[in-house]
C-alpha positions, 0 to 999 in steps of 0.5 A, spaced: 242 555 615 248 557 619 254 561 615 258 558 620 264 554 619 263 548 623 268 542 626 265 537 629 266 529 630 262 524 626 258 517 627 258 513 622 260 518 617 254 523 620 255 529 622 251 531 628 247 537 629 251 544 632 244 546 635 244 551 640 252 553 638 253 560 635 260 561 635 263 563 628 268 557 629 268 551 634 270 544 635 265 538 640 267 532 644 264 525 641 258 527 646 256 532 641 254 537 647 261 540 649 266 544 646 273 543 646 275 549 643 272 556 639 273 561 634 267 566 638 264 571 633 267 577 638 274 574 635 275 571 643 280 564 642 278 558 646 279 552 648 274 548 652 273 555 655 268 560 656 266 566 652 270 571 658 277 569 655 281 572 649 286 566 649 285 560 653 287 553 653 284 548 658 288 542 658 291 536 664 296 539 665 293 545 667 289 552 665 293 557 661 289 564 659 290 571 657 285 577 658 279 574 662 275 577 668 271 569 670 269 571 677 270 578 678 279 577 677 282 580 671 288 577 669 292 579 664 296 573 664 295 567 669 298 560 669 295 555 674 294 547 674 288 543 672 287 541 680 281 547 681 287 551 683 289 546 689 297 547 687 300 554 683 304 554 677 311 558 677 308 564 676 302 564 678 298 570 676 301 578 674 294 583 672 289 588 675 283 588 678 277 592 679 271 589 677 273 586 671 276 592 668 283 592 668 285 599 672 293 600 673 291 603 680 289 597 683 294 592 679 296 586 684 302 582 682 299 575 686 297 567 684 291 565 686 289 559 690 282 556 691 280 563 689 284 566 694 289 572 692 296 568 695 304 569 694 308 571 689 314 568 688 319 569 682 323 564 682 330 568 680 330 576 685 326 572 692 320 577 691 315 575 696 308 581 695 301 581 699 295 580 695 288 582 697 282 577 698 276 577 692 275 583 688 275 589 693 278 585 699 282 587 704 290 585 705 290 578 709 298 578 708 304 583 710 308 586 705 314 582 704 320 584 700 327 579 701 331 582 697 340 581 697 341 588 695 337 595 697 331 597 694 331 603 692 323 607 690 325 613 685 320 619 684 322 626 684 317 628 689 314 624 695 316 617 694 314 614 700 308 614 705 305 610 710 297 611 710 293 609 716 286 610 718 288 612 726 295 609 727 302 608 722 309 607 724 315 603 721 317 598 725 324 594 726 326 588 727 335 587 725 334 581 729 329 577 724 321 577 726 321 572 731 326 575 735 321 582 735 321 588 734 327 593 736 325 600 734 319 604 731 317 611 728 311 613 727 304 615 731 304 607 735 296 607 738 289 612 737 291 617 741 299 619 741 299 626 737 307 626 737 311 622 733 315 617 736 321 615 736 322 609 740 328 605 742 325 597 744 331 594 744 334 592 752 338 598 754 339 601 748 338 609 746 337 613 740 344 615 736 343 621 731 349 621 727 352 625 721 358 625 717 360 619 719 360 620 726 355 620 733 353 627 734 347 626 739 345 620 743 340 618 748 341 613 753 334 608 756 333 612 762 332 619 758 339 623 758 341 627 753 349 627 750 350 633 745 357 634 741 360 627 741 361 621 743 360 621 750 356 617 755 351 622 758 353 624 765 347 627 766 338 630 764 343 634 759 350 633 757 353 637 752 361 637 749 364 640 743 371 637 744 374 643 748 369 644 753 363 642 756 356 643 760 352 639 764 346 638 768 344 633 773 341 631 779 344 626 785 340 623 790 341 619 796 349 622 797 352 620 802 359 618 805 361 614 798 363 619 792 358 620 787 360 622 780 358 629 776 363 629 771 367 622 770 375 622 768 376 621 762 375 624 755 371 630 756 373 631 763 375 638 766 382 641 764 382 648 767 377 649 770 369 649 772 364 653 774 358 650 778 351 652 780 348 648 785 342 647 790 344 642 795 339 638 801 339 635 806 334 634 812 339 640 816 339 645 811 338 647 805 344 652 800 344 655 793 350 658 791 355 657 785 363 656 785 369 655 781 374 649 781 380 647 778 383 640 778 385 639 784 380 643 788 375 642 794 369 646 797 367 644 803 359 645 804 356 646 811 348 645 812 347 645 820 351 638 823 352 636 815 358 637 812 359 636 804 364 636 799 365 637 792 372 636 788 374 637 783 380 631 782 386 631 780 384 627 774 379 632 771 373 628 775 368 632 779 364 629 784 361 630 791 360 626 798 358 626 805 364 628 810 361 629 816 353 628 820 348 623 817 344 626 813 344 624 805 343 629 800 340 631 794 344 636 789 341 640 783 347 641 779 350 645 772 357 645 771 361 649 765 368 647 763 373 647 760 
């Protein structure tokens, strides 16, 4: 005779036979093979569950349980409705998995959908968080956090990495997903060694910045300014805000004047050493100068005459006076 408590329905005032039960304390539907709920001898809590749940509750308005590993998902608290999974309660499912033995290192925040790791959502911060596909699945879905405020990763030591296999970068995207990416940092293919910091963005460059202030820039066609806040005027284009240095190259010089330093902040104020090479189809010079606002050098190369000027307004450039053949110049000017 069984030592087991028993609650079961009757017929006619007969109590039915619990063959095939062992459970310490149990209930059954009128049909008399069913279980509604159970006390198990392991002291698992359930109602018209399984043995696999620590508390669980089956019910038409949906399925509640704490602590269970059915289908290889350990949960530690999961709330779904009654419809197999179809519609996902409020907060859906917060726990850790691995192979039915909860791990803190492989812990998911998630909802399951139809057995499938989905989105989490809390109603209140707006979190959205990619989950995995079955027990040891791969991410299906992007990390996502929306967030009002910043995010802040606190650790003393290495606080953030990103891992790859053959490939890693951080992307931007300021103007939201659909309008594409902008910028990224990181190794960008297979192949790529050195890291890339990329400006994506039409006709924008790469700023450096510190204490508040652009103290280094590179423009879309490679041009580097240093010191400041200048436009580079050239390959390099540095000013400290008393005076400057430049190297550039100018191609195609012909009788309209092409800029080497552009009037305005950073421009010549006493006066400017330059070294050049300049070409053309009838000669060839390599030779250096000093100019001062207001001077002019007259370069001859066979029937071509060039002139190189340091204008009035603090400006140097250089143009065609004499012949036809266009030039190309290789110049580095120092100025103060």
């Amino acid at each position: 005779m069984s030592n087991d408590f028993k609650v079961i329905p009757t017929v006619n005032g007969t109590d039915v036979s619990l063959v095939g039960h062992t459970h310490a304390i149990y209930a059954l539907l009128d049909t008399y093979t069913d279980n509604v709920g159970f006390i198990a001898a392991t002291g698992i809590l359930s109602a018209g569950g399984g043995a696999d749940n620590s508390i669980r509750m089956d019910a038409n308005a949906g399925v509640r349980y704490i602590a269970t590993d059915t289908g290889g998902f350990a949960r530690g608290f999961d709330l779904r409705t009654a419809d197999n999974l179809t519609t996902l309660a409020t907060f859906g499912f917060l726990g850790a998995q691995s192979g039915g033995t909860q791990v803190l290192t492989n812990a998911y925040i998630g909802a399951l959908y139809n057995n499938t790791w989905q989105t989490w959502r809390s109603t209140y911060s707006d979190i959205t968080v990619p989950l995995k596909v079955g027990a040891a699945g791969a991410p299906t879905s992007p990390f996502v956090i929306e967030t009002a405020g910043p995010v802040s990763i606190v650790s003393n030591g290495s606080a953030f990495r990103l891992v790859g296999t053959a490939q890693v970068y951080m992307g931007f995207y300021p103007d939201g997903v659909a309008a594409g990416r902008k910028a990224f940092i990181g190794f960008g293919s297979d192949a790529v060694i050195d890291l890339t910091i990329a400006a994506e963005e039409t006709n924008g460059g790469i700023s450096f910045m510190a204490s508040a202030a652009r103290k280094m820039y590179m423009d879309t066609i490679g041009q580097l300014a240093v010191g400041g806040a200048h436009a580079p005027q050239g390959a390099f284009h540095a000013h400290d805000g008393v005076g400057g240095c430049l190297f550039t190259t100018k191609s195609a010089i012909n009788t309209t004047a092409q800029v080497i330093i552009a009037n305005g902040t950073g421009d010549v104020v006493r006066g400017v050493y330059c070294q050049y090479t300049l070409y053309c189809s009838t000669g060839t010079v390599t030779q250096y100068t000093g100019l001062v606002p207001g001077g002019n050098l007259s370069i001859i190369l066979g029937a071509t005459t060039f002139s190189l000027r340091c204008n009035a307004d603090g400006s140097l450039d250089i143009r065609r006076t004499a012949g036809t053949a266009d030039g190309i110049l290789s110049i580095q000017c120092i100025w103060v």
